[in-house]
Each structure stands twice: as C-alpha cells, then as structure tokens.
Biopython code that builds the backbone (N, CA, C, O; Angstrom):
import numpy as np
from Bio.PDB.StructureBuilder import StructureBuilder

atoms = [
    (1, "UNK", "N", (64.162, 119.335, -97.150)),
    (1, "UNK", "CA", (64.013, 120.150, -98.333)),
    (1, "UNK", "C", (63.389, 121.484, -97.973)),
    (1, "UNK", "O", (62.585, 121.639, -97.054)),
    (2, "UNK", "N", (63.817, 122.396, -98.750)),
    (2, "UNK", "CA", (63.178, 123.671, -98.311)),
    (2, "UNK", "C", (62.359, 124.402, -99.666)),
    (2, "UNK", "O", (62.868, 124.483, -100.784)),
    (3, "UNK", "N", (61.252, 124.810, -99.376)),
    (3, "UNK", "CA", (60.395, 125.323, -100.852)),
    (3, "UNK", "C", (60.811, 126.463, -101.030)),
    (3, "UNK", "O", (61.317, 127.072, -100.087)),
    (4, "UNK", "N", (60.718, 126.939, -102.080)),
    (4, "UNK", "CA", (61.026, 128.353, -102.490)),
    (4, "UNK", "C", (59.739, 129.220, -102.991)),
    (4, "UNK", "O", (59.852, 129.878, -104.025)),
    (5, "UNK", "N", (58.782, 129.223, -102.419)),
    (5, "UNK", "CA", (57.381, 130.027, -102.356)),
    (5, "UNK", "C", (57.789, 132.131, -102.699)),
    (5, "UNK", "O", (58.452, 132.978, -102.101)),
    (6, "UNK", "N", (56.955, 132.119, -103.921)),
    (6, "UNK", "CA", (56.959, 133.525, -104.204)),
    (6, "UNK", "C", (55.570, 134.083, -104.235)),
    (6, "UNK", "O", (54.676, 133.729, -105.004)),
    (7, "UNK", "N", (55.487, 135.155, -103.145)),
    (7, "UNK", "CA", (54.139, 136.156, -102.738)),
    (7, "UNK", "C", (54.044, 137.113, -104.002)),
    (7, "UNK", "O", (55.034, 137.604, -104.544)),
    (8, "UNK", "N", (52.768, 137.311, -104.394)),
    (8, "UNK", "CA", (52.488, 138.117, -105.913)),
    (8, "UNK", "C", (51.042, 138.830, -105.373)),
    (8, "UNK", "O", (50.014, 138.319, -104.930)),
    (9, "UNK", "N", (51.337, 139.901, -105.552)),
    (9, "UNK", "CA", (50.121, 141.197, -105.957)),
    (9, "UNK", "C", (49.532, 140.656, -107.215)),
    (9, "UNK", "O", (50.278, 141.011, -108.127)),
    (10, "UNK", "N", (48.525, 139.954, -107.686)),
    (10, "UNK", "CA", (48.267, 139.628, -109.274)),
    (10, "UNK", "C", (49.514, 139.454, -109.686)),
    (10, "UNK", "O", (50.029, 138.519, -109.073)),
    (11, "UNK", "N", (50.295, 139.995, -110.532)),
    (11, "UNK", "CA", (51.149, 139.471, -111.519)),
    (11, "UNK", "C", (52.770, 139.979, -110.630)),
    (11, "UNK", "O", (53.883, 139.576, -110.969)),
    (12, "UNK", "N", (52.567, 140.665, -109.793)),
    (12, "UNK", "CA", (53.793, 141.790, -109.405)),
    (12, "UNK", "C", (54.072, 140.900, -108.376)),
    (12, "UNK", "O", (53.290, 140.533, -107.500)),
    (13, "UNK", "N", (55.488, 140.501, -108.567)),
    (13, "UNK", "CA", (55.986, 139.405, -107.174)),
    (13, "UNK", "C", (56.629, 140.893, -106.016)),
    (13, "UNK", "O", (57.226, 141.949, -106.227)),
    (14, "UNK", "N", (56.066, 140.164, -104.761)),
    (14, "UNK", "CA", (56.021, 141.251, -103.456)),
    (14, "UNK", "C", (57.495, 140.551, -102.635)),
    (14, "UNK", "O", (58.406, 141.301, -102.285)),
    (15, "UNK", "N", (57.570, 138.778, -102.363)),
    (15, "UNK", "CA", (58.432, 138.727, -101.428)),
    (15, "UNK", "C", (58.988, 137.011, -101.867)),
    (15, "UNK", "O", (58.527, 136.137, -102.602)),
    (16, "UNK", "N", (59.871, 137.091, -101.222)),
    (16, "UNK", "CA", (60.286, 135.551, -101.861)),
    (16, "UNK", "C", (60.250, 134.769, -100.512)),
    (16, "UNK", "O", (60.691, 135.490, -99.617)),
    (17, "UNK", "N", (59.810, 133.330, -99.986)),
    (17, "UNK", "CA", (59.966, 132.422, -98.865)),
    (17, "UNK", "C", (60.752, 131.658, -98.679)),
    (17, "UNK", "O", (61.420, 132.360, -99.439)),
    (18, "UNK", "N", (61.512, 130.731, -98.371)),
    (18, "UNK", "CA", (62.395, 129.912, -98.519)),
    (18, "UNK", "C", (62.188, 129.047, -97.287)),
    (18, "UNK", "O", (62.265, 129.504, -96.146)),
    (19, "UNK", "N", (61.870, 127.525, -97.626)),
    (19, "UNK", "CA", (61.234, 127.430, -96.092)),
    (19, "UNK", "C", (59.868, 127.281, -95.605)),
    (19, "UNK", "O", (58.966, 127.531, -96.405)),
    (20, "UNK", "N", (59.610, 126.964, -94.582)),
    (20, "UNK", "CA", (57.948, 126.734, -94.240)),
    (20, "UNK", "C", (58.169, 127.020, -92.762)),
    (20, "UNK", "O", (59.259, 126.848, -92.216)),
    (21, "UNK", "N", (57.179, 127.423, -92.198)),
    (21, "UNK", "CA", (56.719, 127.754, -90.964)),
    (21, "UNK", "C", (57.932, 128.871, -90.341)),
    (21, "UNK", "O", (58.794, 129.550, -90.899)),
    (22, "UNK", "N", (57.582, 128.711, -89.114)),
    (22, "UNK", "CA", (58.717, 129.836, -88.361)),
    (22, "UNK", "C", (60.279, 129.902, -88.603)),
    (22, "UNK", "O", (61.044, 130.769, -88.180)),
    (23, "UNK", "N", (60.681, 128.448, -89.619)),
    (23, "UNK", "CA", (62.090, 128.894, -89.782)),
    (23, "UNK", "C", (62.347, 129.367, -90.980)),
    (23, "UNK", "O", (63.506, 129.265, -91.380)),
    (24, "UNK", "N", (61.354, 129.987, -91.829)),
    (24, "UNK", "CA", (61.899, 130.401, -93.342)),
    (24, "UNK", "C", (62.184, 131.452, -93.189)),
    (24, "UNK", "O", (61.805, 132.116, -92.225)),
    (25, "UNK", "N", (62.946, 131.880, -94.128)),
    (25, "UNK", "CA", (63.650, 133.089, -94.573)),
    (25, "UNK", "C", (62.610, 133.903, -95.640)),
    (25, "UNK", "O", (62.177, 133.574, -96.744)),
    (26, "UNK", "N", (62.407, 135.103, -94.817)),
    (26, "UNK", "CA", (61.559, 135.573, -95.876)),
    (26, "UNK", "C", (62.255, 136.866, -96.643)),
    (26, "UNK", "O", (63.066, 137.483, -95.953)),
    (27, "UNK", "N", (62.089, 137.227, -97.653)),
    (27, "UNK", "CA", (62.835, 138.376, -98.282)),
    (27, "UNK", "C", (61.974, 139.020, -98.984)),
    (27, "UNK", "O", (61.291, 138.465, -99.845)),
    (28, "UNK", "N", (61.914, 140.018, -98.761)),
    (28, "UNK", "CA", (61.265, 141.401, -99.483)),
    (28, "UNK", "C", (61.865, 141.703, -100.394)),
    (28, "UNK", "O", (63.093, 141.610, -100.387)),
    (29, "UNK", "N", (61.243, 142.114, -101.357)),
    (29, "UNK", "CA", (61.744, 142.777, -103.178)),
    (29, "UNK", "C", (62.076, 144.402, -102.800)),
    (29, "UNK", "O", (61.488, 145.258, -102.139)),
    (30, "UNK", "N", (62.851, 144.376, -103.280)),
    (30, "UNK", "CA", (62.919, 146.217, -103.121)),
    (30, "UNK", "C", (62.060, 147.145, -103.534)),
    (30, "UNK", "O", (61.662, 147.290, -104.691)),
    (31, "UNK", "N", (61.718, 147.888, -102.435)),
    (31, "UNK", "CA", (60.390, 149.200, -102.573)),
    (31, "UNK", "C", (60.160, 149.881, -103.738)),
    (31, "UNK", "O", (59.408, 150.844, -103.592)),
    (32, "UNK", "N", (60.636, 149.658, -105.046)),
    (32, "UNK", "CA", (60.248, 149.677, -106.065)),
    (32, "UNK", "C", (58.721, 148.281, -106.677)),
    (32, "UNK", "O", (57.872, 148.541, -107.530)),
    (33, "UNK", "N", (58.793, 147.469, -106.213)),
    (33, "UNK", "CA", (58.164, 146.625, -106.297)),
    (33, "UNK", "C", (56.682, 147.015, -105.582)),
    (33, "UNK", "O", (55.572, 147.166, -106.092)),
    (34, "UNK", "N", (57.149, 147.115, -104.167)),
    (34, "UNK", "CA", (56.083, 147.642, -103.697)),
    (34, "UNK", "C", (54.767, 148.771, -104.575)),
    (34, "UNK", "O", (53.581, 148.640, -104.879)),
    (35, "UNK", "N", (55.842, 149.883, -104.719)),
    (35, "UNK", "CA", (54.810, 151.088, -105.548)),
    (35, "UNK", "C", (54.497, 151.056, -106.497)),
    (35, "UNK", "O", (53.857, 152.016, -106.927)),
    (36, "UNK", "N", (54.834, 149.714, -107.502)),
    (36, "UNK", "CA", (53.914, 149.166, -108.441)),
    (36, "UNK", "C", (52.856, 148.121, -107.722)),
    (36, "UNK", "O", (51.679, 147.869, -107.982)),
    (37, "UNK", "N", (53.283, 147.882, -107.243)),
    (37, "UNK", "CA", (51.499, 147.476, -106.771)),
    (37, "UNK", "C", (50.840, 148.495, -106.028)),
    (37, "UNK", "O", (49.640, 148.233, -105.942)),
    (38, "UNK", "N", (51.149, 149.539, -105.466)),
    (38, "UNK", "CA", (50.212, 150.109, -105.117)),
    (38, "UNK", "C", (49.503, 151.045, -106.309)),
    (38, "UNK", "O", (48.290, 151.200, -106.451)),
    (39, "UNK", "N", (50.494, 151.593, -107.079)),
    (39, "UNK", "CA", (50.321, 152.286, -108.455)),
    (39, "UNK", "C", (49.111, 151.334, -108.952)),
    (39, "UNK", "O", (48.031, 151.912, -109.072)),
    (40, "UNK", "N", (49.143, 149.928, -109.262)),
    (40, "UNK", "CA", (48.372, 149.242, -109.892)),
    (40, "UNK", "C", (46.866, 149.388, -109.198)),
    (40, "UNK", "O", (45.860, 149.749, -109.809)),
    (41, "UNK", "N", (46.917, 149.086, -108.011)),
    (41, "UNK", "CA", (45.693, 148.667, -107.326)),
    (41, "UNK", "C", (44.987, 150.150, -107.287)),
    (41, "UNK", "O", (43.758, 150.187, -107.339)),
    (42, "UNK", "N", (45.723, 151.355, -107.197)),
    (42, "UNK", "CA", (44.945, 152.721, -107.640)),
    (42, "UNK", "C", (44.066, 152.588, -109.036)),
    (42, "UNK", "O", (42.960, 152.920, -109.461)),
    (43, "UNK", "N", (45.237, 151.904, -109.477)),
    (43, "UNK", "CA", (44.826, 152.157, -110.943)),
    (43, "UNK", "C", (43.176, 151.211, -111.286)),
    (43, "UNK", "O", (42.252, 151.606, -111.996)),
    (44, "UNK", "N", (43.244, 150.202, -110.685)),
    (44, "UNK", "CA", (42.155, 149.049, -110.782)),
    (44, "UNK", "C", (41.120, 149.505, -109.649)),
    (44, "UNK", "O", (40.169, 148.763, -109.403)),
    (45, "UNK", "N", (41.280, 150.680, -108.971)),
    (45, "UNK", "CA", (40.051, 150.873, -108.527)),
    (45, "UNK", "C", (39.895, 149.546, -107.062)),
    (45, "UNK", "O", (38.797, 149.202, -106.627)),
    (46, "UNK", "N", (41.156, 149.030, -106.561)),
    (46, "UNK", "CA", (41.068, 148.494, -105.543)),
    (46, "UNK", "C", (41.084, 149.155, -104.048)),
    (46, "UNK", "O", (41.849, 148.722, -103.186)),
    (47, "UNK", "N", (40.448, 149.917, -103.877)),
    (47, "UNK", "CA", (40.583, 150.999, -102.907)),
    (47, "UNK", "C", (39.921, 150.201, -101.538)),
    (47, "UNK", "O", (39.909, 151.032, -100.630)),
    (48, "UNK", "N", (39.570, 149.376, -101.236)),
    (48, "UNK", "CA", (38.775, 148.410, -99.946)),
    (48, "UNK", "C", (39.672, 147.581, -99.905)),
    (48, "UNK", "O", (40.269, 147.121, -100.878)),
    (49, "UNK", "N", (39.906, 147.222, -98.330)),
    (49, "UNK", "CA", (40.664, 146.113, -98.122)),
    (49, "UNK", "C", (40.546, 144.780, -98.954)),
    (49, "UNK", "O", (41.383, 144.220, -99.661)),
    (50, "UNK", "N", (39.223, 144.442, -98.644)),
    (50, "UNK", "CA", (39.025, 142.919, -99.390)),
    (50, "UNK", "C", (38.863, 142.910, -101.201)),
    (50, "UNK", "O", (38.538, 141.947, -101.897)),
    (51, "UNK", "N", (39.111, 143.917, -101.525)),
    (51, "UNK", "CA", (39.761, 144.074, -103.003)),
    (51, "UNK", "C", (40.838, 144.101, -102.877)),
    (51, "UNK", "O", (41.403, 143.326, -103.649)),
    (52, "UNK", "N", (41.667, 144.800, -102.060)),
    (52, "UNK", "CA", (43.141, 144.278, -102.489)),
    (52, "UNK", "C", (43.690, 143.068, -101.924)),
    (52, "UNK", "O", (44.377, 142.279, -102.572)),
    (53, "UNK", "N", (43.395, 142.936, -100.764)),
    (53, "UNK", "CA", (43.523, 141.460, -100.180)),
    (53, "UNK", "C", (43.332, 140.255, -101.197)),
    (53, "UNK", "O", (44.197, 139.476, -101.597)),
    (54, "UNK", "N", (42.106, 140.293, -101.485)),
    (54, "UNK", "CA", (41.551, 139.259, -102.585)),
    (54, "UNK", "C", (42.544, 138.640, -103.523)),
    (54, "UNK", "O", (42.614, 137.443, -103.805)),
    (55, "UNK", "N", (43.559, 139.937, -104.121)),
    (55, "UNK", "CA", (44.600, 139.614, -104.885)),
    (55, "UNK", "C", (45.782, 139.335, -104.541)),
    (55, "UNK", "O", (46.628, 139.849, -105.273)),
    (56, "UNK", "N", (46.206, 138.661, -103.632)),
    (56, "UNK", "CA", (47.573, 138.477, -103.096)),
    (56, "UNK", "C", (47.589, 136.732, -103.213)),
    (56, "UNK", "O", (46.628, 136.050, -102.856)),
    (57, "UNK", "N", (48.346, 136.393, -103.550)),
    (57, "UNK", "CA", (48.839, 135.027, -104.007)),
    (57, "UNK", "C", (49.938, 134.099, -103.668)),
    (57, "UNK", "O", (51.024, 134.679, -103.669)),
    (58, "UNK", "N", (49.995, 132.956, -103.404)),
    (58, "UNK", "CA", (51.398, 132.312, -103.317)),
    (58, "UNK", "C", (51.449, 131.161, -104.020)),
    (58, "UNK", "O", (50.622, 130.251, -104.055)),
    (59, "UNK", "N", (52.953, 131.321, -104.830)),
    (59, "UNK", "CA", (53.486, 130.429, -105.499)),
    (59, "UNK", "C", (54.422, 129.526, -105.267)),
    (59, "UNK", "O", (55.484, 130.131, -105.125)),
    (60, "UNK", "N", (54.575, 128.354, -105.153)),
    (60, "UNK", "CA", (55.799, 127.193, -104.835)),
    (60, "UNK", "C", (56.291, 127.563, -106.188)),
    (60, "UNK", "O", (55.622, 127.551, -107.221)),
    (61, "UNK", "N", (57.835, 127.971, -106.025)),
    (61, "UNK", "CA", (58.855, 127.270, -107.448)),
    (61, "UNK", "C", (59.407, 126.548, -107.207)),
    (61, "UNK", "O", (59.804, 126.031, -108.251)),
    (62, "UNK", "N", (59.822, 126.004, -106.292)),
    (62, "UNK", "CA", (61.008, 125.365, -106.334)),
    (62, "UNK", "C", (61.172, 124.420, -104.669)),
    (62, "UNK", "O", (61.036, 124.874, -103.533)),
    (63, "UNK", "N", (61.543, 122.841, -105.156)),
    (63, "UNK", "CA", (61.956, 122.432, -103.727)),
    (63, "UNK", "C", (63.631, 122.425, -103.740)),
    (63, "UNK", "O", (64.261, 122.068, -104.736)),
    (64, "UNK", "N", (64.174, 122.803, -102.679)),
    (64, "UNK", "CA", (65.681, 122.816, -102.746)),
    (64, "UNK", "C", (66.118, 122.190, -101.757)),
    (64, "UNK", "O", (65.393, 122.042, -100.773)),
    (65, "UNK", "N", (67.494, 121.646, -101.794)),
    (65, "UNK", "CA", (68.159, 120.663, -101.060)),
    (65, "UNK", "C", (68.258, 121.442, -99.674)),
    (65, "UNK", "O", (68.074, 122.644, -99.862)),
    (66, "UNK", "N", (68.527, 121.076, -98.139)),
    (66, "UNK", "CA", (69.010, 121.599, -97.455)),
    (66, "UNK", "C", (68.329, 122.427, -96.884)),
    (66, "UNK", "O", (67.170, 122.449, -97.300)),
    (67, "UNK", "N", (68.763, 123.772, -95.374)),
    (67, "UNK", "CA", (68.020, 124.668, -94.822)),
    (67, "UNK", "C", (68.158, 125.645, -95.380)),
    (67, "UNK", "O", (69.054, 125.855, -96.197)),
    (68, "UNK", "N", (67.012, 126.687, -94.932)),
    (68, "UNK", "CA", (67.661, 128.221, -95.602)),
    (68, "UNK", "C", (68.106, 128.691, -94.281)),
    (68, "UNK", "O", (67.765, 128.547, -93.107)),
    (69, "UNK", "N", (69.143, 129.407, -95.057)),
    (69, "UNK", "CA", (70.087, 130.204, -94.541)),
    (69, "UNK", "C", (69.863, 132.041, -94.271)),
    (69, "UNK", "O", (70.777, 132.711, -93.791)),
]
sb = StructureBuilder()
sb.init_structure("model")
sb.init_model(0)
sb.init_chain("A")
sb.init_seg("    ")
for serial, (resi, resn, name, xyz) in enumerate(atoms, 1):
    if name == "N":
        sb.init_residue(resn, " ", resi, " ")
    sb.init_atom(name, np.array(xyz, "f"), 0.0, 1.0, " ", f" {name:<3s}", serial, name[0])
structure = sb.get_structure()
C-alpha cells in the first residue's frame, strides 16, 4: 500500500507524498503555492527560522493500492 501524505505551511498545502521512505514520489504544488506561504508568514511576523519551521505539517489522506509511480 502506498500513503498519500500532504506537506502544509499551516493551512496552505506545499507538496503531495505518495509512498514512504526513499521510494516515494514526491510532488511539488506549483510556485504559486509557494508565495502564499511566504506572503503569509511575512504577514504573521514569522521572520526566524524556528517560527516558520514550527509551522510545517504532515498529513496522511489516503492509503492506496499498489506502488507509486
């Protein structure tokens, strides 16, 4: 089975996983995504690493049949 894990800035999803350890497939959201979180974390006054770090998250949605591809 392969998980389907989604990386989130607080609320703003950054990258999608598919997979666990060295064989997942990882996928990046398009650089629009990105500059709302950085837009945000200006905005919140997260200007230190371990403030923005602090907020980065991972979510399991989903177990799926099979490898990723």
């Amino acid at each position: 089975m392969a998980e389907v894990t989604i990386v989130y800035w607080r609320d703003i999803p950054a990258q999608v996983i598919v997979g666990k350890g060295r064989r997942a497939a990882k996928i990046q959201l398009p650089e629009r995504f990105e500059q709302a979180i950085d837009r945000c974390a200006m905005k919140i006054g997260a200007k230190d690493a371990d403030a923005y770090l602090a907020e980065w998250r991972k979510v399991v949605v989903a177990d799926l049949e099979g490898e990723p591809d």
